[in-house]
Structure formats: C-alpha cells, structure tokens
C-alpha positions in Angstrom: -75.9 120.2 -120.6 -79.8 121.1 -122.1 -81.6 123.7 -120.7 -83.9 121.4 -118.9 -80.5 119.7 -116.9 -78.9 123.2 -115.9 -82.3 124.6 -114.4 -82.7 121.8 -112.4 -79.1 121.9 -111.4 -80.0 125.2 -110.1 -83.1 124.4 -108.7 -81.3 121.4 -106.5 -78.8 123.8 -105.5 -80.6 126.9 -104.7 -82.7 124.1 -102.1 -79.4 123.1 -100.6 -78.3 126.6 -100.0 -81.6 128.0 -98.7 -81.4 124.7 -96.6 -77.9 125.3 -95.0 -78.4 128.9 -94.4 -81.2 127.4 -92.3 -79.4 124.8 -90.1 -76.4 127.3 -89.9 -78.8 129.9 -87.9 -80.4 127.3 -86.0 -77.7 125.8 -85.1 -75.9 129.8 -83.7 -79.5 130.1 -82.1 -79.1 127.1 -79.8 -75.5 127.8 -78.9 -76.6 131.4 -78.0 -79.0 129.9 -76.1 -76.5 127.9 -73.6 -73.9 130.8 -73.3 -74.3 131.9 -69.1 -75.2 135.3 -69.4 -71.7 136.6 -67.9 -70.4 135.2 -70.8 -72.7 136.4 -73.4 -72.0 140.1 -71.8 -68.6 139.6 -71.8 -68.8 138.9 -75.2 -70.9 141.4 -76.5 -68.4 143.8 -75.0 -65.9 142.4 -76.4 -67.2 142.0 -80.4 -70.1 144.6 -80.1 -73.7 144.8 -78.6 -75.2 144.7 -82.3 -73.2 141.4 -83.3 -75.2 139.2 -84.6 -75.9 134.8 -83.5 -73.4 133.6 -85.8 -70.8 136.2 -84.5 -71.7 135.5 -80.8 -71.7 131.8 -81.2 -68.5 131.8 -83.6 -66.2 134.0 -80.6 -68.1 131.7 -77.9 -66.6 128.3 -79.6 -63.4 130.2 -80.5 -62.7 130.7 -76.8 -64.6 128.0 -75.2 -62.9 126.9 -72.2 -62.4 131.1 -71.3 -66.1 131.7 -71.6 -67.1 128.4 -69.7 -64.1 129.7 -66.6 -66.5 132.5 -66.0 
C-alpha cells in the first residue's frame, strides 16, 4: 500500500468507529429510557448508582423478562 491508500484506510475507519461509538450510545440511551423506574433502581442497586447507559442497558437486556416481572 502507498501512503496516500493507508491514510485513507485510516481516515474510512476512524469515521466508522467514531460512527458506531455513536449509534452504540444512542441506542443504551433509548433503552434507558423504557426501563420502569422500579427496574432501573433495582438495577442501579444492583451494578452501582455511578454505572453508566451501556452498563444499565447491558444488565437490563441480560435479565429482561426479571426486570419487565417488576
């Protein structure tokens, strides 16, 4: 590869990354978002009050159907 193929290899996927860090934390946002509150305190108790939307949303879809009981 030439210098001019290899920086726009890295170009392309620096723009990829950036854009599915993005979507990822969108996408924990909006699950957040539709937790009942019961569960997201239950949760938070369970994983930590300074966990994080990714955290949160990952234990919600983990344990779905326990969360949803609530």
């Amino acid at each position: 590869m030439n210098r001019i193929s290899k920086s726009c290899l890295i170009l392309v996927v620096a723009a990829l990354s950036v854009l599915i860090l993005s979507n990822h934390k969108d996408y924990s946002s909006e699950i957040v978002e539709g937790i009942s509150d019961s569960a997201l305190e239950s949760i938070r108790c369970k994983i930590g009050h300074d966990a994080g939307n990714a955290e949160i949303a990952r234990e919600y879809l983990n344990n779905k159907s326990f969360y949803d009981a609530q």
